[in-house]
C-alpha positions as CSV (number, residue, x, y, z in Angstrom):
1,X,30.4,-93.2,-13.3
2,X,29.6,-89.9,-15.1
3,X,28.5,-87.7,-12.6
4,X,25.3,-85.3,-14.0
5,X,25.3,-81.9,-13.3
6,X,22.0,-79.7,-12.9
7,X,18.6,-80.5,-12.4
8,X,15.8,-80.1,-9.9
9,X,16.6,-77.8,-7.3
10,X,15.8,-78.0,-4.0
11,X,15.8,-74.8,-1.6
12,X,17.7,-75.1,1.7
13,X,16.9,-71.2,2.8
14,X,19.0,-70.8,5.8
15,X,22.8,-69.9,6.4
16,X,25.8,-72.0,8.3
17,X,24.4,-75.1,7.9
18,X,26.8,-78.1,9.4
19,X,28.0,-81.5,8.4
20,X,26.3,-82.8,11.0
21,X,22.8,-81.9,9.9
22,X,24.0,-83.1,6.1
23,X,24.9,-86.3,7.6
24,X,24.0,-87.3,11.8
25,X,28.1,-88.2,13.6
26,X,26.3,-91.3,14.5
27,X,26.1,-92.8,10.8
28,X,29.6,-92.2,10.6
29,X,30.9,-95.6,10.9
30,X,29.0,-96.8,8.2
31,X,31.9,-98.6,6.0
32,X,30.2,-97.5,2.5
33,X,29.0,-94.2,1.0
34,X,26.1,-96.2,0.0
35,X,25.3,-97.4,3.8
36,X,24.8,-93.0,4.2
37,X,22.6,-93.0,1.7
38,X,19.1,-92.7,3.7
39,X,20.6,-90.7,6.3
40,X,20.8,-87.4,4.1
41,X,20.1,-84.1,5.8
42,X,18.0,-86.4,8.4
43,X,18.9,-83.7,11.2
44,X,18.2,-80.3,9.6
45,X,16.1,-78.4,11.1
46,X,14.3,-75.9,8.8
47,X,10.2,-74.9,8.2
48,X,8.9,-76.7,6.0
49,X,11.5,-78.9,5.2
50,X,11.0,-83.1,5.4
51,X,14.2,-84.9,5.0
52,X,12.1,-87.8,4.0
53,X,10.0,-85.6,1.5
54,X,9.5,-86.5,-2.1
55,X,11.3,-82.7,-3.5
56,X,14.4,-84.4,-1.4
57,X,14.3,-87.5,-3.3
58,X,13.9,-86.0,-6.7
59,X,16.5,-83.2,-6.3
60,X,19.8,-83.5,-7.8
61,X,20.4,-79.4,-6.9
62,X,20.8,-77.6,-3.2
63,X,20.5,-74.1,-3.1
64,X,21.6,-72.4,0.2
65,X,23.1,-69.6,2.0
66,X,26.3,-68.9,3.4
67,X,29.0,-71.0,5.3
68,X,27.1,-74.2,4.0
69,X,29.0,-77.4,5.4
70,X,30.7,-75.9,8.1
71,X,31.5,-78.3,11.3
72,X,33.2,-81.2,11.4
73,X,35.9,-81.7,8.1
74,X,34.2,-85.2,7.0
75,X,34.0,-86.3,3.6
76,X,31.0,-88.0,4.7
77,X,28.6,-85.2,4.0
78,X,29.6,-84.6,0.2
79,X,30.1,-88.5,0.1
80,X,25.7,-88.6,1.2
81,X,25.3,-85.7,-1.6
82,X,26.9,-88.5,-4.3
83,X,25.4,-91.5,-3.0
84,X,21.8,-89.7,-3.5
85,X,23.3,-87.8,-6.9
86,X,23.2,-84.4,-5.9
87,X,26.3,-83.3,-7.8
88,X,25.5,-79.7,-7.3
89,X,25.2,-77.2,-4.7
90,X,25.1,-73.7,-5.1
91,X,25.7,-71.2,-1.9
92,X,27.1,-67.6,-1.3
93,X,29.9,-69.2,0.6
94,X,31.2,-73.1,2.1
95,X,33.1,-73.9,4.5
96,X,36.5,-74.1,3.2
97,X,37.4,-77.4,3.7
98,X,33.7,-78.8,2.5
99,X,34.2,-76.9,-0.2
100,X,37.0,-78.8,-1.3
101,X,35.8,-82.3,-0.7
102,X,33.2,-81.4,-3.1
103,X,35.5,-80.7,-5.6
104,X,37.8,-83.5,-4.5
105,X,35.0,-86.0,-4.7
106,X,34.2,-84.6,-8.4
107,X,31.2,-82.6,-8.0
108,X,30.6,-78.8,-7.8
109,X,30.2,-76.3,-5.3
110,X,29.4,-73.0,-6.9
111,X,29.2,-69.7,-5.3
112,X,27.0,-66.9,-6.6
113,X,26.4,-63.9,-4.7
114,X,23.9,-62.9,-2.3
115,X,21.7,-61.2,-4.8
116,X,22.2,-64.0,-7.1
117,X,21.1,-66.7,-4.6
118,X,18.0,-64.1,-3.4
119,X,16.8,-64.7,-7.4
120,X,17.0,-68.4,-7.3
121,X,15.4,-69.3,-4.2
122,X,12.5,-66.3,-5.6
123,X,11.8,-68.8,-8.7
124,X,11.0,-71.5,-6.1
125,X,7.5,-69.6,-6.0
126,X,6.8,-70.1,-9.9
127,X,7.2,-74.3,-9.0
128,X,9.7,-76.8,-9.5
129,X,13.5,-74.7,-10.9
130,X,15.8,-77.1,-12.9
131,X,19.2,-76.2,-12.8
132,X,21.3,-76.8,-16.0
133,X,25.2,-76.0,-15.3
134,X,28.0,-75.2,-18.3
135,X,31.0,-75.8,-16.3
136,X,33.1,-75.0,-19.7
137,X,31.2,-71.0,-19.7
138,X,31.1,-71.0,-15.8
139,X,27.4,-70.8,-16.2
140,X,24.1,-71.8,-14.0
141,X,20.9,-71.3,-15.9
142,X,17.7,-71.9,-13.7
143,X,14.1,-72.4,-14.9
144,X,10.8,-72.1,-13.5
145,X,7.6,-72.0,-14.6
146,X,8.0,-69.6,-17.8
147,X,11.0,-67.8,-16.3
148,X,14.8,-68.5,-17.4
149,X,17.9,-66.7,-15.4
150,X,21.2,-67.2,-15.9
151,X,24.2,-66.6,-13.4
152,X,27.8,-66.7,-13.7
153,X,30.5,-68.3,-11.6
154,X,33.9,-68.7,-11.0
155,X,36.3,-71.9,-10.7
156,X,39.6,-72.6,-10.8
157,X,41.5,-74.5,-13.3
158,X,42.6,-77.1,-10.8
159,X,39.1,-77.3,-9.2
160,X,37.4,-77.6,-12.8
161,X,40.1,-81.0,-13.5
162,X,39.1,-82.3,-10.2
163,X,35.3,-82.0,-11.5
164,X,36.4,-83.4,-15.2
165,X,38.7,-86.4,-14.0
166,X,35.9,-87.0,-11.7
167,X,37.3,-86.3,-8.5
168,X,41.0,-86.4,-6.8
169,X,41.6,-90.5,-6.7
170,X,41.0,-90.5,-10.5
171,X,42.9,-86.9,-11.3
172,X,45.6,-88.5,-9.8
173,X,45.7,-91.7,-11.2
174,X,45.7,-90.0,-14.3
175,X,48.3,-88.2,-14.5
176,X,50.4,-90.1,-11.8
């Protein structure tokens, strides 16, 4: 499955947010990624924010602070993010290890900086901010209402052929 990155954006405007609030320990014997599905960010606490919420279901983006996915080391929460095709996050920072489940499961975590982050969850203001990403130029270019900013971000090589293989499992079977 070609994963798509970009799209709408949803705004998750708080720092350190764990793997438990992406996905509840309790769902955690669930024996497919497709089982978690419903289950996404069902315990995060934040104003305004309804995890059943229609700006949930139609987002294929989060937006966040810093030392998003930090906790627990599960592959469960990136797993929820791919089951409801969120390919995308952008923070300041990740947890280390979440970080690289993303990557391992084939999707992106991008870090901007602070100031960067401040501009995107500003658009939020002007309506709805699709997110298109150009993982060949290391590019995020976000758009809202007549507004258009562009950001730019870093990867590594070996991170970028776990996002273009699709994830570990099928880097490795490729080339193993």
């Amino acid at each position: 499955m070609q994963k798509k990155f970009g799209g709408s954006a949803i705004f998750l405007d708080r720092s350190d947010i764990n793997t438990d609030e992406i996905i509840p320990a309790k769902y955690l014997t669930e024996v497919t990624k497709e089982a978690l599905q419903p289950y996404i960010l069902e315990d995060l606490k934040l104003e305004g924010f309804d995890p059943n919420g229609e700006v949930l279901k139609n987002a294929t983006v989060v937006v966040t602070r810093e030392n998003f996915g930090c906790g627990s080391s599960r592959e469960h929460a990136p797993w929820v993010f791919e089951v409801n095709d969120v390919h995308t996050t952008i923070a300041e920072s990740y947890a280390r290890i979440f970080r690289q489940n993303m990557f391992n499961c084939g999707m992106l975590a991008i870090e901007l900086p602070k100031a960067d982050i401040d501009q995107l969850m500003a658009m939020q203001q002007q309506g709805e901010v699709v997110v298109s990403v150009d993982l060949d130029g290391q590019s995020v270019t976000a758009k809202a209402g007549g507004e258009e900013k562009q950001f730019s971000f870093e990867i590594s090589q070996f991170d970028k052929a776990l996002v273009d293989a699709g994830g570990w499992v099928e880097f490795a079977d490729a080339r193993y």
